[in-house]
C-alpha atoms as one frame of an Amber mdcrd trajectory, in Angstrom:
protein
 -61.384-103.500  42.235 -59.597-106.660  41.049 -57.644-106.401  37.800 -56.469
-109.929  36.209 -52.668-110.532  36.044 -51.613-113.438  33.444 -49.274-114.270
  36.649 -51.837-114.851  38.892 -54.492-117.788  37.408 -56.644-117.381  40.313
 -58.245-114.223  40.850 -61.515-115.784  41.158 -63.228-118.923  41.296 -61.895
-122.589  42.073 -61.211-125.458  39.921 -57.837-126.309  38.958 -56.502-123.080
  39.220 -58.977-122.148  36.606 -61.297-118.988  37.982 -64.794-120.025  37.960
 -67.438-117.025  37.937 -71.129-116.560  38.076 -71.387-114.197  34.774 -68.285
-113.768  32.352 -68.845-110.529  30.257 -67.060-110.547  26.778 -66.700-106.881
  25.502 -66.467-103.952  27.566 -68.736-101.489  25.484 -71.750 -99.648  26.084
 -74.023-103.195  26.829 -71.436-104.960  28.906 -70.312-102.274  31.009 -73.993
-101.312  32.271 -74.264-105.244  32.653 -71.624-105.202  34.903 -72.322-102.319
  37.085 -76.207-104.290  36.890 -74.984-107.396  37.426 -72.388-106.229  40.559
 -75.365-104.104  42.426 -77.089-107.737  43.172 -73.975-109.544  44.381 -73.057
-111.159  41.259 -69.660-112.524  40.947 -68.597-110.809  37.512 -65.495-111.463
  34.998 -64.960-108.658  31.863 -62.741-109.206  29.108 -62.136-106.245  27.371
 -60.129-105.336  24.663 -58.622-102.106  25.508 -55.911-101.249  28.342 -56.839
 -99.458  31.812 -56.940 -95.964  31.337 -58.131 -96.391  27.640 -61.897 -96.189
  26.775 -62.976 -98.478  23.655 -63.376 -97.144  20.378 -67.244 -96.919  20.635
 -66.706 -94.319  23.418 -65.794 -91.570  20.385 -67.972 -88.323  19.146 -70.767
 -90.279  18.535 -74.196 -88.949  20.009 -76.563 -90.882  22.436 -79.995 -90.864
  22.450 -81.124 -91.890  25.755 -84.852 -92.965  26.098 -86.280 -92.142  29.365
 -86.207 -95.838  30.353 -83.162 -95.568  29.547 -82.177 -92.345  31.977 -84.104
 -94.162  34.502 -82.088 -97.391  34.793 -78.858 -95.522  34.153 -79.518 -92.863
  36.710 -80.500 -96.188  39.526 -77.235 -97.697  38.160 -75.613 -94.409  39.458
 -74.213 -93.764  35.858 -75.865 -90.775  35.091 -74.680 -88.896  38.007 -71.185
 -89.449  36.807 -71.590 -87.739  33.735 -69.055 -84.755  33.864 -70.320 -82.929
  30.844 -73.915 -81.337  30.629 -76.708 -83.571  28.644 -79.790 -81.890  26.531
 -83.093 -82.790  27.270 -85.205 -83.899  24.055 -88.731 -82.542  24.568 -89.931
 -82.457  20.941 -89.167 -85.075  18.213 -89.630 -83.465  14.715 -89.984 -85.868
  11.633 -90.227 -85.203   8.093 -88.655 -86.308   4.271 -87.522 -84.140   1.736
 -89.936 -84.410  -1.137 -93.057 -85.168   1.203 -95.339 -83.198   2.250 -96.290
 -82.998   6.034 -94.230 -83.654   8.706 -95.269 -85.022  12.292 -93.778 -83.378
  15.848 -94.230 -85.350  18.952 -94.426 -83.135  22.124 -93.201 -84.455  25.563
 -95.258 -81.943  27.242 -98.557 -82.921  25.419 -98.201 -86.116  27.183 -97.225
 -84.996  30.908 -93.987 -85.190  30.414 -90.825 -82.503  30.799 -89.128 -84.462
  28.051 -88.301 -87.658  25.883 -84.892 -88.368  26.930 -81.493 -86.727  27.172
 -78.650 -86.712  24.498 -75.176 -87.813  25.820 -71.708 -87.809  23.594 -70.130
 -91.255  23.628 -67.523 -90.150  24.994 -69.014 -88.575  27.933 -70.681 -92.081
  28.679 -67.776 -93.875  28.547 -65.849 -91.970  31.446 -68.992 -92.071  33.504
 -69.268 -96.008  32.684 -65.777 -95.955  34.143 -65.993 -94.432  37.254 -68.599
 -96.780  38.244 -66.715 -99.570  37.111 -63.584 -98.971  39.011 -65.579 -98.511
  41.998 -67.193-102.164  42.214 -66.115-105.061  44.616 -66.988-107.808  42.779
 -65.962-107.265  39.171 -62.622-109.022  37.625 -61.223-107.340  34.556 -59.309
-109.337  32.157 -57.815-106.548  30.172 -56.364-105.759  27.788 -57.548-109.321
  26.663 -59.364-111.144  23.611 -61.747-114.217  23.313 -59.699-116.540  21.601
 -61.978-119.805  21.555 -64.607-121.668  23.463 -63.051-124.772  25.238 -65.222
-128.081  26.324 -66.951-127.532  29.027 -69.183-129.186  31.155 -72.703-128.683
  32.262 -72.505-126.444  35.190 -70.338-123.936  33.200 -68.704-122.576  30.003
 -64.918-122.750  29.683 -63.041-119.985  27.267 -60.042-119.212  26.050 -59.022
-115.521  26.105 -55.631-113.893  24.999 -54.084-111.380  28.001 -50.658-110.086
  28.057 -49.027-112.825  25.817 -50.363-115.749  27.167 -53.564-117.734  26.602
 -55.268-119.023  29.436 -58.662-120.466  30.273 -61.738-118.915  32.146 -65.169
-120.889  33.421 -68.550-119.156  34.003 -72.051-120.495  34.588 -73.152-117.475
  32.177 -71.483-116.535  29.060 -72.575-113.334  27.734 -71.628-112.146  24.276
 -71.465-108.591  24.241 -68.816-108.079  22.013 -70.380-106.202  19.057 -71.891
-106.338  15.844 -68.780-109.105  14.176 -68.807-110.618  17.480 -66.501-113.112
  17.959 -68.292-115.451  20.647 -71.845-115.729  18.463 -69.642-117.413  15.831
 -68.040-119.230  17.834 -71.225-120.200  19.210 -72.145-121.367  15.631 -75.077
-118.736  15.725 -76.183-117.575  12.283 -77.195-113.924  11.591 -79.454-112.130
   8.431 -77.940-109.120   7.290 -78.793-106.090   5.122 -76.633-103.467   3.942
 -78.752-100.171   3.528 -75.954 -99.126   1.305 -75.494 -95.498   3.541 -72.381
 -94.353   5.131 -73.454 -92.236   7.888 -71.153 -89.328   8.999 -71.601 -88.607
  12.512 -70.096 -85.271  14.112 -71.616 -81.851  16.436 -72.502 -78.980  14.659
 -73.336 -75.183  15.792 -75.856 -73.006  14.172 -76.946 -69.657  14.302 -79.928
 -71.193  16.503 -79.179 -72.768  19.641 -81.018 -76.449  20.309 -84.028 -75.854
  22.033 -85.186 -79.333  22.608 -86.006 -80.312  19.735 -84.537 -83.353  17.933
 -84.929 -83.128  14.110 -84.853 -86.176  12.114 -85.200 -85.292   7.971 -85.014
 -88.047   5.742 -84.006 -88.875   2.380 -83.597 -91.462   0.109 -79.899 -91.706
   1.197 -80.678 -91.485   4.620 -81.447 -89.465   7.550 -80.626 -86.035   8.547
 -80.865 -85.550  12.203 -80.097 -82.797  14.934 -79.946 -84.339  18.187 -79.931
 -80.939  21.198 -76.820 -81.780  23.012 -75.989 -79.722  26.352 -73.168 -77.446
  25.192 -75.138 -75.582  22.780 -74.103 -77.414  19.379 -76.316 -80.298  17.557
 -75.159 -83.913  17.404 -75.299 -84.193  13.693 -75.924 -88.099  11.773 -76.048
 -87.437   7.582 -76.901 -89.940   5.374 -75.225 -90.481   2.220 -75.554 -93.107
  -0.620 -72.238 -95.746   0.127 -71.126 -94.439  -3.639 -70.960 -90.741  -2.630
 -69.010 -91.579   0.654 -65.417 -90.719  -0.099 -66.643 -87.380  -1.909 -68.405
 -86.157   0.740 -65.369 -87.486   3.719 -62.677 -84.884   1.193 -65.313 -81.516
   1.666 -64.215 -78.954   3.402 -65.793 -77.788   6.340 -67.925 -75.087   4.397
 -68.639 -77.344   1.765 -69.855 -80.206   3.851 -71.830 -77.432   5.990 -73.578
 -76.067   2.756 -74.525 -79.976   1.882 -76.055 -80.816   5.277 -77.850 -77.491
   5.105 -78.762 -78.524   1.322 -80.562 -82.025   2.947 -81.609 -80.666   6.035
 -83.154 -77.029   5.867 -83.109 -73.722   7.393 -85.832 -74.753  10.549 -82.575
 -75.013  12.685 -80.905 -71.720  11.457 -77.801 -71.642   9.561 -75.121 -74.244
  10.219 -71.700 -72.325  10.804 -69.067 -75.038  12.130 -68.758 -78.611  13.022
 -66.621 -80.963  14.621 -64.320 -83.841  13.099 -66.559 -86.318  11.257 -66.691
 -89.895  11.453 -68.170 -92.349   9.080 -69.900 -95.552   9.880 -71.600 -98.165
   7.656 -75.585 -98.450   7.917 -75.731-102.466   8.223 -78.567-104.328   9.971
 -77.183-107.804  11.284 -79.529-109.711  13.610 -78.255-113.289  14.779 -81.227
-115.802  14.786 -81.107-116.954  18.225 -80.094-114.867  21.339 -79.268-117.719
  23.228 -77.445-121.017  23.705 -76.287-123.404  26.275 -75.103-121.260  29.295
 -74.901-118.484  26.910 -76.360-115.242  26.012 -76.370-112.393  23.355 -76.959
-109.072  24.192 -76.670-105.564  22.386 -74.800-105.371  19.207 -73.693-109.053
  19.239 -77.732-110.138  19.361 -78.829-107.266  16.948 -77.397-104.310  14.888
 -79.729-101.685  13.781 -80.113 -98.570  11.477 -79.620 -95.707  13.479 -82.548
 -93.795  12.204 -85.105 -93.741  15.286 -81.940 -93.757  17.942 -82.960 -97.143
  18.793 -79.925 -99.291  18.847 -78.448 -98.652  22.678 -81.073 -98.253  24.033
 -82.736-102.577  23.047 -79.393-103.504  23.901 -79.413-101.706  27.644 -83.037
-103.345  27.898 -81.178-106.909  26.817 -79.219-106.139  29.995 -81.627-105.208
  32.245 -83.665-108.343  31.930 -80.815-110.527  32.156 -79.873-108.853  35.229
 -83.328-108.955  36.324 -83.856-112.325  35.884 -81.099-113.504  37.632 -82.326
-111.040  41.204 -85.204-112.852  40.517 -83.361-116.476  40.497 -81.543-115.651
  43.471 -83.727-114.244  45.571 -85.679-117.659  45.097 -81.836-119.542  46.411
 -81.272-120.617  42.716 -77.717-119.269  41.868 -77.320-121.212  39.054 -77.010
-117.409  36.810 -76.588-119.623  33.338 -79.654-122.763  33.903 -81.698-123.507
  30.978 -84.992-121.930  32.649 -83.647-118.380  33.064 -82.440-118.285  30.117
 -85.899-119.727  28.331 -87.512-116.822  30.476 -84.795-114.353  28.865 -85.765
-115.309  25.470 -89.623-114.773  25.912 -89.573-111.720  27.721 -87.170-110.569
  25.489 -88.916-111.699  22.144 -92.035-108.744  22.006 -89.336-105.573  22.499
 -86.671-107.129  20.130 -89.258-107.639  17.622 -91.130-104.722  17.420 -88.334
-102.328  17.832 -86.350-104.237  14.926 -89.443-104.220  12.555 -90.034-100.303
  13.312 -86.305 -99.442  12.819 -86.071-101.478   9.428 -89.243-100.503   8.386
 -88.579 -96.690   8.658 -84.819 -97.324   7.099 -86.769 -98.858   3.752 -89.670
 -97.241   3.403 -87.993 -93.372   3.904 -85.005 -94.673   1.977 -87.848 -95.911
  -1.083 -87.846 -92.925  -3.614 -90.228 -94.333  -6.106 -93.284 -91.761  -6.864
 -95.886 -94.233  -5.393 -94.852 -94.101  -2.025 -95.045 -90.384  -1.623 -98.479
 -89.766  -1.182 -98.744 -92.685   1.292 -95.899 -91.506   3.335 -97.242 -88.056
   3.299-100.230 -89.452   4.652 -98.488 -90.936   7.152 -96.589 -88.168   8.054
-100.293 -86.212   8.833-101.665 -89.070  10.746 -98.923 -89.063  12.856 -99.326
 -85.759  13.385-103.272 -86.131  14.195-103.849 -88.974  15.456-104.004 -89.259
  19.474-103.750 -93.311  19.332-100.832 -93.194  17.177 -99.261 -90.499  18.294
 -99.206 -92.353  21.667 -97.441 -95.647  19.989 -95.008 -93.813  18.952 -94.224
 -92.175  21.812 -94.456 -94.868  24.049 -91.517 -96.608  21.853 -89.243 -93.236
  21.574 -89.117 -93.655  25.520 -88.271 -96.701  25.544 -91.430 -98.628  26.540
 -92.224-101.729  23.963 -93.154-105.345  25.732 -92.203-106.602  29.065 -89.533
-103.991  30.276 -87.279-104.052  33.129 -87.954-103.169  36.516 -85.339-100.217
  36.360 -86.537 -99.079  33.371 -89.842 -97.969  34.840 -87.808 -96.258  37.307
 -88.808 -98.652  40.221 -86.757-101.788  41.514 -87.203-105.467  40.931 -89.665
-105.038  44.351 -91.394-102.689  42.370 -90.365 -99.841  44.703 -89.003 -96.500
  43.739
């Protein structure tokens, strides 16, 4: 696998001495990673800058828990990611909703529907070793690390010239396709000059596994509050993956409890259906922001994942858009080449990127801020209406289905590999 070295300005490409590739990554998280290993499987000339050194995952690859739609599984498992996972994964095959103060509560059933299960739960962590055995075993991919975007330079039209930081030195990089996948303050959006609406939910969200008295048995809880959710996610080693909501106020309180004390409060919020919580893990805090640029696309460049849209966690929606961003993009350009256009960055694939795009993005934003706000909204009026809710979830075949067909993953025009199929349409 070639590995940039500041001493050697030509690792791929032409021009100058200045390397020239089809697709040049920016951030080597969760999004950019699987758009490599996407991007490489088609014959894609690739270039990665990533922040952290080899042999050191990023910071997103921590405790965090994964909830992995079934579209998701199936594109990671064709992307030959999820048969690198070391550690074992749980299988969601119930969802369980409900709010504290409500009445009612709504359980979606993967069997009910043909189904063995939802999805599987995967610690960050886990998916960031698998991510990097598959990335150390492609031919095509050039890894500028540990490196930073520094700046875009003027380019011309046939590419996109940028600046990164490696080792030191600054030096300059040219791609047909720039893809921002660099996070939610991502550097290259601004730098593209594109604009972003923001809204802080005003939660801090403490993130850690927990064991009960009660092993998982498939069922992910989510309980909300007016300070957030509650949620047990069934991971495969017999402990929860625990997110609790707290009001942004109560945050430093509640990172000084104890162990037991922050047990008795997440048992306080949460409830018994899971048996009594008895230990947990370290816990890590993370603000609840939505930030959604306004465009996810420029001139021979892209947004995908965080960089094109941060969401609220509640619903476990967030990877899994930004692995569909990826998919499309990487879609779109099999599609290009297969018709001899290798132009990976021209202004009609990327137009065709931002309307297949637009019906997923949408809908899955507008359900994941929608649930934030209106679970979050404590005033007396609302209760009876989400209760209703709650029971028409629970009853109603046609909604039921909706729903379900968005926890796996399935909202607009999705990806070939999603489906579990090719871009031929074959298995």
């Amino acid at each position: 696998m070639p590995v940039a070295d500041p001493s050697s300005p030509t690792p791929a490409g032409t021009g100058a001495g200045i390397p020239l590739h089809d697709v040049l990554i920016v951030g080597g998280g969760l999004v950019g990673a699987s758009l490599a290993i996407a991007l490489d499987r088609i014959g894609v000339d690739v270039g990665m800058v990533e922040a952290t050194a080899a042999g050191t995952l990023p910071a997103v690859f921590d405790e965090r828990n994964l909830s992995f739609a079934e579209a998701t599984v199936h594109a990671l498992t064709a992307l030959g990611v999820m048969q690198e996972l070391r550690a074992a994964t749980g299988a969601i095959e119930r969802i369980h909703v409900s709010r504290r103060g409500d009445f009612g509560r709504s359980v979606l059933d993967a069997a009910r529907y043909g189904r063995r299960e939802f999805g599987r739960v995967v610690v960050a962590r886990d998916f960031g070793e698998a991510l990097e055995a598959r990335l150390s075993a492609l031919t095509r991919l050039t890894r500028y690390r540990p490196a930073r975007f520094v700046s875009l330079e003027g380019g011309d039209g046939d590419a996109r010239a940028v600046r990164v930081e490696q080792g030191g030195a600054e030096r300059v990089l040219r791609a047909r396709l720039l893809v921002a996948a660099d996070g939610t303050r991502s550097g290259v959006r601004d730098a593209l000059g594109i604009g972003t609406q923001e809204h802080d939910y005003g939660q801090s969200l403490f993130v850690t596994r927990l064991r009960s008295t009660r092993a998982p048995d498939g069922t992910a809880y989510e309980r909300l509050t007016a300070h957030g959710p509650t949620a047990l996610l069934p991971r495969g080693d017999r402990h929860y993956g625990l997110i609790h909501g707290v009001a942004r106020e109560q945050a430093d309180a509640v990172a000084s409890l104890d162990e037991a004390a922050f047990l008795t409060r997440v048992q306080d919020a949460f409830g018994w259906r899971a048996g009594r919580f008895v230990a947990c893990g370290a816990r890590n805090v993370y603000p609840a922001i939505r930030v959604v640029a306004r465009e996810v696309a420029d001139s021979r460049a892209v947004l995908v994942g965080n960089a094109a849209q941060t969401l609220h966690p509640i619903g476990a929606q967030g990877f899994n858009l930004g692995l569909r961003d990826a998919l499309t993009l990487a879609e779109l350009i099999a599609y290009a080449r297969q018709d001899g256009d290798n132009d990976c960055g021209s202004d009609a694939l990327l137009s065709a990127y931002v309307r297949r795009r637009r019906e997923d993005r949408d809908r899955t934003l507008a359900f994941s801020d929608g649930l934030a706000r209106l679970t979050a909204n404590d005033a007396p009026l609302l209760r009876p209406l989400r209760s209703l809710g709650l029971f028409a979830a629970d009853r109603m075949p046609s909604l039921q289905a909706a729903l379900v067909g968005g926890a796996m993953g399935y909202r607009g025009d999705v990806p070939a590999l999603c489906r579990g199929t090719n871009q031929d349409g074959q298995p």
